[in-house]
Backbone atoms as SQL, in Angstrom:
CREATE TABLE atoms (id INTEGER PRIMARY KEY, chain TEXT, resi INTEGER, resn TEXT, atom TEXT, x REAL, y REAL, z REAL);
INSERT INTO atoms VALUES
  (1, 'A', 1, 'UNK', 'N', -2.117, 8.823, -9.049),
  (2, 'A', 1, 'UNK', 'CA', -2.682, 7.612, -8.494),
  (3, 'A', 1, 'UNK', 'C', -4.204, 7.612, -8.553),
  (4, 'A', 2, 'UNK', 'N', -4.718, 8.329, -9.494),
  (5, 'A', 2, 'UNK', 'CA', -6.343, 8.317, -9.527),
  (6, 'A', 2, 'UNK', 'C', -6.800, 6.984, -10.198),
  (7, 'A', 3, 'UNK', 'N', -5.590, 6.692, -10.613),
  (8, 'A', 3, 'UNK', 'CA', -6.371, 4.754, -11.242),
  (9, 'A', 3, 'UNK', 'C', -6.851, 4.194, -9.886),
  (10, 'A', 4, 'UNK', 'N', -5.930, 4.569, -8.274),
  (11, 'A', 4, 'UNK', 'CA', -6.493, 3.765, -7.659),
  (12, 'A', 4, 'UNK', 'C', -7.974, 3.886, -6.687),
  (13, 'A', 5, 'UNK', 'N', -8.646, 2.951, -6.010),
  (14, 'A', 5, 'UNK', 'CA', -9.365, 3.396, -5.317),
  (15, 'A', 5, 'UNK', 'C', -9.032, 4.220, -3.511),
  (16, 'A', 6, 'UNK', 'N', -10.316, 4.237, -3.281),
  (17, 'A', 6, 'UNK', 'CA', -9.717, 5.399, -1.833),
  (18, 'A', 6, 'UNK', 'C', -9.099, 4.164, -0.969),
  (19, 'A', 7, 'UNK', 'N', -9.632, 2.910, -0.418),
  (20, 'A', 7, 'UNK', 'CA', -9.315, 1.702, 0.113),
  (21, 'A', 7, 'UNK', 'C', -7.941, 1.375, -0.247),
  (22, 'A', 8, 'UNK', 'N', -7.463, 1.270, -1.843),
  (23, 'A', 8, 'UNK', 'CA', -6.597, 0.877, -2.396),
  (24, 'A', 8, 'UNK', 'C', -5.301, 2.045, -1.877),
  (25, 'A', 9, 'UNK', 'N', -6.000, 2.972, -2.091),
  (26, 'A', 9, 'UNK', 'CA', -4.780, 4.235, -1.815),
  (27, 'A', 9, 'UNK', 'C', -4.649, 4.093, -0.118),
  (28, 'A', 10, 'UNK', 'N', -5.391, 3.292, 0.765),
  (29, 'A', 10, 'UNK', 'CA', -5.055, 3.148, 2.043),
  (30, 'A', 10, 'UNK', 'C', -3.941, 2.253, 2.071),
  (31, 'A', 11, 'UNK', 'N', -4.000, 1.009, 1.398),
  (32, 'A', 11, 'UNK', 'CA', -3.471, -0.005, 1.292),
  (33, 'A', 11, 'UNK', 'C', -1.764, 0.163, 0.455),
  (34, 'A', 12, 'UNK', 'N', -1.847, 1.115, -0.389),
  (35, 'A', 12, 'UNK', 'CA', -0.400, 1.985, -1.205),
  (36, 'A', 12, 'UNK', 'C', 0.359, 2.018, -0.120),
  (37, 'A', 13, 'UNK', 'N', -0.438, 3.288, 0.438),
  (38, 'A', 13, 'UNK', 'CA', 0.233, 4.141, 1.481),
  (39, 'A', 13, 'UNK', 'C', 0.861, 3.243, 2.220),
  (40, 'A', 14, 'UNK', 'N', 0.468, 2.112, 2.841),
  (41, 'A', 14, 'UNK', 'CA', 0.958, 1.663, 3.875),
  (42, 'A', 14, 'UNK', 'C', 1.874, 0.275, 3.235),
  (43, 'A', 15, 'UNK', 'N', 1.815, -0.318, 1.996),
  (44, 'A', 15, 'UNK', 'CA', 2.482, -0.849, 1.700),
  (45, 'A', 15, 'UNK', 'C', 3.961, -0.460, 1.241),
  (46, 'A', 16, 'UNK', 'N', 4.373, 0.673, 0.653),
  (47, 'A', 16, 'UNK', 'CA', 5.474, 1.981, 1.432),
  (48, 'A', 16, 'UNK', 'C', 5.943, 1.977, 2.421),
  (49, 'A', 17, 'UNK', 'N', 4.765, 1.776, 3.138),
  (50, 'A', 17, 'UNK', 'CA', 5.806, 2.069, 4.452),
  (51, 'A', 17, 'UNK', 'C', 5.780, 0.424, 4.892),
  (52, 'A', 18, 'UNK', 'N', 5.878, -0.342, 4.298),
  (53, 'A', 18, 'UNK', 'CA', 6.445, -1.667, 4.772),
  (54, 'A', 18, 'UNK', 'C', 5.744, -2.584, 5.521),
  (55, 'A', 19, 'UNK', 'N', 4.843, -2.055, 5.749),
  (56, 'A', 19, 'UNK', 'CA', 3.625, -2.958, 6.243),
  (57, 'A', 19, 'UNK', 'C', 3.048, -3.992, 5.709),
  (58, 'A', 20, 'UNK', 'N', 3.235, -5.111, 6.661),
  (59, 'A', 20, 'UNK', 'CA', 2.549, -7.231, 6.470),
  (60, 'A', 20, 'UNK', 'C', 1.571, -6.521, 6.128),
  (61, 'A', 21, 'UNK', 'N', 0.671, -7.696, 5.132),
  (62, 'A', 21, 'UNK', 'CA', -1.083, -7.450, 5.273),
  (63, 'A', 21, 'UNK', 'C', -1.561, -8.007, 6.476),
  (64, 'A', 22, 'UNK', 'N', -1.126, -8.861, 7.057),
  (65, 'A', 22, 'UNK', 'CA', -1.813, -8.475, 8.554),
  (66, 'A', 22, 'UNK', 'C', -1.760, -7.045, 9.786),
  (67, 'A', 23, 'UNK', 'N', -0.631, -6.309, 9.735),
  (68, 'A', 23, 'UNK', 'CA', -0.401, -5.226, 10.079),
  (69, 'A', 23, 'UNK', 'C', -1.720, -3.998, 9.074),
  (70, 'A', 24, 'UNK', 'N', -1.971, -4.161, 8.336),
  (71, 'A', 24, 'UNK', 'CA', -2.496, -3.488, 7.487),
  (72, 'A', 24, 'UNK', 'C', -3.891, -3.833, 7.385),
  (73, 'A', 25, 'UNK', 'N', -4.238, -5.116, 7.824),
  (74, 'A', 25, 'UNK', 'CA', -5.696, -5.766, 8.028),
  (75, 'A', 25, 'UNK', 'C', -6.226, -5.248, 9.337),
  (76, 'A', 26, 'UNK', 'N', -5.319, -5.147, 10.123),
  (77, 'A', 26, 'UNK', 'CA', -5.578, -4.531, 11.580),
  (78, 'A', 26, 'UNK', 'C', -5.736, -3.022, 11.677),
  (79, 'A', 27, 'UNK', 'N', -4.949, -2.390, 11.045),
  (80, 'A', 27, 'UNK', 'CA', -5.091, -0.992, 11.061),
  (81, 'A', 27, 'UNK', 'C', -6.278, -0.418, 10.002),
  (82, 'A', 28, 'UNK', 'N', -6.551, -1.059, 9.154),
  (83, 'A', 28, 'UNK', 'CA', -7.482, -1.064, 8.170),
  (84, 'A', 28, 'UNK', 'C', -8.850, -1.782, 8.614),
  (85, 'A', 29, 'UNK', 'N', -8.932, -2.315, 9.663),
  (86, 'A', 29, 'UNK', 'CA', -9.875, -3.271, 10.096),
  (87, 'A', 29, 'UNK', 'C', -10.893, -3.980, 8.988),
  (88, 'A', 30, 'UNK', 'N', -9.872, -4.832, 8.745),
  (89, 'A', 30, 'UNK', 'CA', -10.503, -5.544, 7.652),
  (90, 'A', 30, 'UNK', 'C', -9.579, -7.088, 7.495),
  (91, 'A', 31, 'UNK', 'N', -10.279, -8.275, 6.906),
  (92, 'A', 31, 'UNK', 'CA', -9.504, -9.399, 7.118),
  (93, 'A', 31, 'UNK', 'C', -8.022, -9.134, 5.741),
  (94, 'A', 32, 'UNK', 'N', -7.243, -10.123, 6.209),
  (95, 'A', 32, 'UNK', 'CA', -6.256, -10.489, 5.411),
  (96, 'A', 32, 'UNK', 'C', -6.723, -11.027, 4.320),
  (97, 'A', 33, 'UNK', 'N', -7.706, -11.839, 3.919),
  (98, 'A', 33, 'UNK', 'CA', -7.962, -11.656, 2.627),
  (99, 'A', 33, 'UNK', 'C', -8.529, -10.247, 1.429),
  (100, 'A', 34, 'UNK', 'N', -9.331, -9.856, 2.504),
  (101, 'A', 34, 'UNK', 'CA', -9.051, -8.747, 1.789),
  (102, 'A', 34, 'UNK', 'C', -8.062, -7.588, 1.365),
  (103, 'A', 35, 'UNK', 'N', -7.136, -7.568, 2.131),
  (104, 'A', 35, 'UNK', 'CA', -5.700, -7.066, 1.590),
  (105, 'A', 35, 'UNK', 'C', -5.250, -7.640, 1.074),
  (106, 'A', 36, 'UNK', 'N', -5.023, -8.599, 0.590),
  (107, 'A', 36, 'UNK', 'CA', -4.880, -9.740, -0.388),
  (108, 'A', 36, 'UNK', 'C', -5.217, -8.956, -1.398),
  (109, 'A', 37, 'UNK', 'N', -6.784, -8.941, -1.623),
  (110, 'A', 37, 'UNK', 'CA', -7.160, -8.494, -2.733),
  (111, 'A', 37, 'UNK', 'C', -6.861, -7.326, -3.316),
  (112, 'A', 38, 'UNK', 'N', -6.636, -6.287, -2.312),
  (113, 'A', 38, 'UNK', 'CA', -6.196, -5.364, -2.737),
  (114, 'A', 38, 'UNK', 'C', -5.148, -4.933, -3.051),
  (115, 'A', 39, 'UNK', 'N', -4.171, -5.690, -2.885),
  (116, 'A', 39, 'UNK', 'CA', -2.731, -5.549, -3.314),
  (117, 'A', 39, 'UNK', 'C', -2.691, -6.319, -4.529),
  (118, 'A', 40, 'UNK', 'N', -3.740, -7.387, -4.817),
  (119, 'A', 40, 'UNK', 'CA', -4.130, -7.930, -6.155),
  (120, 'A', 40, 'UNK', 'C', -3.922, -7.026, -7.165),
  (121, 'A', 41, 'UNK', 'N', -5.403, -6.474, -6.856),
  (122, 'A', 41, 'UNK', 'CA', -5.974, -4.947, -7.568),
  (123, 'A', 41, 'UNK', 'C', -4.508, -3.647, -7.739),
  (124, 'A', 42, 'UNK', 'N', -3.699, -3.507, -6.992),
  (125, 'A', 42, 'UNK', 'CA', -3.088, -2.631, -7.131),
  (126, 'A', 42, 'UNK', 'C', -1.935, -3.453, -8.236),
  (127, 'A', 43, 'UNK', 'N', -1.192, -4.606, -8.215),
  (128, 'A', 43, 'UNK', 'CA', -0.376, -4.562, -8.774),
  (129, 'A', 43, 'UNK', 'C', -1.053, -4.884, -10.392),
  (130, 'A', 44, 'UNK', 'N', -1.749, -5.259, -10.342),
  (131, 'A', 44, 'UNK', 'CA', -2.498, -5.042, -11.799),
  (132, 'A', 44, 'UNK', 'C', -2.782, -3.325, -12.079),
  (133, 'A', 45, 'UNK', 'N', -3.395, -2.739, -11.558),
  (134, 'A', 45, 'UNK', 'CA', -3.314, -1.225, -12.273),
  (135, 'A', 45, 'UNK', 'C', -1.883, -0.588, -12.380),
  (136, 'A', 46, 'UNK', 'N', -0.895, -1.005, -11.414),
  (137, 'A', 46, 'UNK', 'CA', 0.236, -0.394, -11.248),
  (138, 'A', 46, 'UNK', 'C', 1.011, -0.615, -12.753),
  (139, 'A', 47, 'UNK', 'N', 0.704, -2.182, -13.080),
  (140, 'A', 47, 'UNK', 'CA', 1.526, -2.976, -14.051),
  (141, 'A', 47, 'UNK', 'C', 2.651, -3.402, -13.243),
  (142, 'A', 48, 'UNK', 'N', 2.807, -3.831, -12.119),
  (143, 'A', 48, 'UNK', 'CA', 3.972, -4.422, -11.934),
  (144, 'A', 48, 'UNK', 'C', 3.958, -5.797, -10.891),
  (145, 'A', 49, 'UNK', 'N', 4.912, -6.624, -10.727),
  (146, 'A', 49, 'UNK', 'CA', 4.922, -7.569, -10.804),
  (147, 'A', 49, 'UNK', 'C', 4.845, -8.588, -9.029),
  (148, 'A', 50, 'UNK', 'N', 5.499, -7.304, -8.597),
  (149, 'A', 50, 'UNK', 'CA', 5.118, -7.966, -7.274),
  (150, 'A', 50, 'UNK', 'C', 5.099, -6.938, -6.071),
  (151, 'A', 51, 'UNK', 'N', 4.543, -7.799, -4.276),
  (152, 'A', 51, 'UNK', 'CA', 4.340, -6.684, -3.526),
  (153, 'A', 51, 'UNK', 'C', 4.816, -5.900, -3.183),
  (154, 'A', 52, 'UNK', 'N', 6.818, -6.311, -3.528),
  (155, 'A', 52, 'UNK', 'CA', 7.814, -5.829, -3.211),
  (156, 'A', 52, 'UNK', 'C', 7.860, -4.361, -4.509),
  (157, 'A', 53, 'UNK', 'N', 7.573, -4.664, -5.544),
  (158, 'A', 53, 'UNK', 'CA', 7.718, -3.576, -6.569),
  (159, 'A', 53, 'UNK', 'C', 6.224, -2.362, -6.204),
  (160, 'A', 54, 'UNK', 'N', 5.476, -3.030, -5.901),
  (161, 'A', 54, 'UNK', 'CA', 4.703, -2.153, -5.627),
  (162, 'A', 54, 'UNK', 'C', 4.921, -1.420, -4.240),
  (163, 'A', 55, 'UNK', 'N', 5.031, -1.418, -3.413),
  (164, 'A', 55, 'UNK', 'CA', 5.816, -0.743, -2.245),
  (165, 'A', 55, 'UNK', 'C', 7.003, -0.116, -2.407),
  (166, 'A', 56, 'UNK', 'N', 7.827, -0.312, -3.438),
  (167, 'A', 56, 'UNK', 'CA', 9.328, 0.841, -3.636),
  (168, 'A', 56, 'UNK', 'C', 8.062, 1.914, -4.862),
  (169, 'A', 57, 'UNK', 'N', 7.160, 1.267, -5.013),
  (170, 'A', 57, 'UNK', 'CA', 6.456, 2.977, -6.307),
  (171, 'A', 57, 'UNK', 'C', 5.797, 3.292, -4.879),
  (172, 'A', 58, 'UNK', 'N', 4.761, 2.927, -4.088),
  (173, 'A', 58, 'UNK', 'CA', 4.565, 3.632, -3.034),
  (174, 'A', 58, 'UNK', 'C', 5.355, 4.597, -2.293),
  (175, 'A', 59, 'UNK', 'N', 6.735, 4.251, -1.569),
  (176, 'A', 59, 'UNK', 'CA', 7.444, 5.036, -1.353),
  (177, 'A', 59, 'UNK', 'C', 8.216, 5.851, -2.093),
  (178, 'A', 60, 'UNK', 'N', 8.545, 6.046, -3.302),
  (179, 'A', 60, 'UNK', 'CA', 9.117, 6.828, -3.846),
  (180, 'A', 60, 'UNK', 'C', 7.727, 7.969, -5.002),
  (181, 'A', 61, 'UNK', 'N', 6.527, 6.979, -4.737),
  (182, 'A', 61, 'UNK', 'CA', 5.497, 8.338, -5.197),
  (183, 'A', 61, 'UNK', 'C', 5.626, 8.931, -3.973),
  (184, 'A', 62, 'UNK', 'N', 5.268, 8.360, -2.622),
  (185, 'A', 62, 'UNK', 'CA', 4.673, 9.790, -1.244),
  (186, 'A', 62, 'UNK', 'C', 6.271, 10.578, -1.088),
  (187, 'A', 63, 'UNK', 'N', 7.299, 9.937, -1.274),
  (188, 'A', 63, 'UNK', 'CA', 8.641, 10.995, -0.924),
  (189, 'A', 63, 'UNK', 'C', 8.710, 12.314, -1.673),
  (190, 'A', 64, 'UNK', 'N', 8.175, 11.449, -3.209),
  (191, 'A', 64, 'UNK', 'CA', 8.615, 12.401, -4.073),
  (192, 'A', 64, 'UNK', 'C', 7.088, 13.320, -4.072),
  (193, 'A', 65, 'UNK', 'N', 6.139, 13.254, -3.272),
  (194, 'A', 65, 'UNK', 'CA', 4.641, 14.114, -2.883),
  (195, 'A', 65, 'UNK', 'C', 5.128, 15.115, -1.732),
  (196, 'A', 66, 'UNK', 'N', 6.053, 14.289, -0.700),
  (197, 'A', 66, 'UNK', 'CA', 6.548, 14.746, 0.658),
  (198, 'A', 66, 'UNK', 'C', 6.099, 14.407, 1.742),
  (199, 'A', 67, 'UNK', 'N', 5.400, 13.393, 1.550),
  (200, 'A', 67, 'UNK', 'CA', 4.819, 12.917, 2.225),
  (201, 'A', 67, 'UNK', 'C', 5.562, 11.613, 3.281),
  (202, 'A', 68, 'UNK', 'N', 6.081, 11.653, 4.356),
  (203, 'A', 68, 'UNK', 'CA', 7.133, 10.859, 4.639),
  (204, 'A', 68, 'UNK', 'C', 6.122, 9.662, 5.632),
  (205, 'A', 69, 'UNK', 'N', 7.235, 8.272, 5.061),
  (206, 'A', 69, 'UNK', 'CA', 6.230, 7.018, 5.347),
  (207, 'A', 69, 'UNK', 'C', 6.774, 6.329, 7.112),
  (208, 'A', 70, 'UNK', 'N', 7.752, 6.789, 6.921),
  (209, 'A', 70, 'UNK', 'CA', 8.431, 6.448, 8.329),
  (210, 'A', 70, 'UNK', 'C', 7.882, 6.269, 9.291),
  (211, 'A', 71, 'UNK', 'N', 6.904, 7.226, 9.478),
  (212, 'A', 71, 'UNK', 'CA', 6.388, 7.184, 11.214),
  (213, 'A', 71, 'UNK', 'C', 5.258, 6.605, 10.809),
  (214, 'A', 72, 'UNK', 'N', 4.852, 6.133, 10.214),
  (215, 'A', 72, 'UNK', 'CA', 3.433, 5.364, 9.493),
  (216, 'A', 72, 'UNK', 'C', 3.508, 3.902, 10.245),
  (217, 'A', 73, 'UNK', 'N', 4.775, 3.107, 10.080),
  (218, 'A', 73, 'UNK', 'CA', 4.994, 2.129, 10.474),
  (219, 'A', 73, 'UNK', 'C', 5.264, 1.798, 11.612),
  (220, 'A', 74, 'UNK', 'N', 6.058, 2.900, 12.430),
  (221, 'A', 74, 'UNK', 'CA', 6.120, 2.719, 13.826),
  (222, 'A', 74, 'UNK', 'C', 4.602, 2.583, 14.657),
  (223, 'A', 75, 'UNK', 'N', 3.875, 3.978, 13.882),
  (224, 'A', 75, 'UNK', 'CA', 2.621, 4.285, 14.752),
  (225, 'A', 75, 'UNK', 'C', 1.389, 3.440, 14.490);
């Protein structure tokens, strides 16, 4: 994931674990447009097509790292 940026790799992570961009604007303290953008930015480097495809490569890159997304979303 070094195509992405450090912001962007905030925004991965938590799109994995299933997180609205408003959930993610808040924890990220930053507006919803800008998660917008960055989920822009990600599904263009990713190559894929939507937020939903990009969140099953999020979670199945951190599972398959070991990195487990579960408690990400609760907390």
């Amino acid at each position: 994931m070094d195509l992405l940026s450090i912001r962007e790799k905030d925004v991965f992570w938590l799109l994995g674990a299933g997180c609205s961009n408003r959930s993610i604007s808040v924890r990220l303290q930053v507006t919803e447009r800008t998660v917008k953008a960055h989920v822009a930015r990600i599904l263009t480097k990713l190559e894929v097509e939507s937020r939903l495809q990009a969140g099953l490569v999020s979670y199945i890159y951190h599972q398959a790292q070991g990195r487990h997304l579960a408690a990400v979303k609760a907390g």
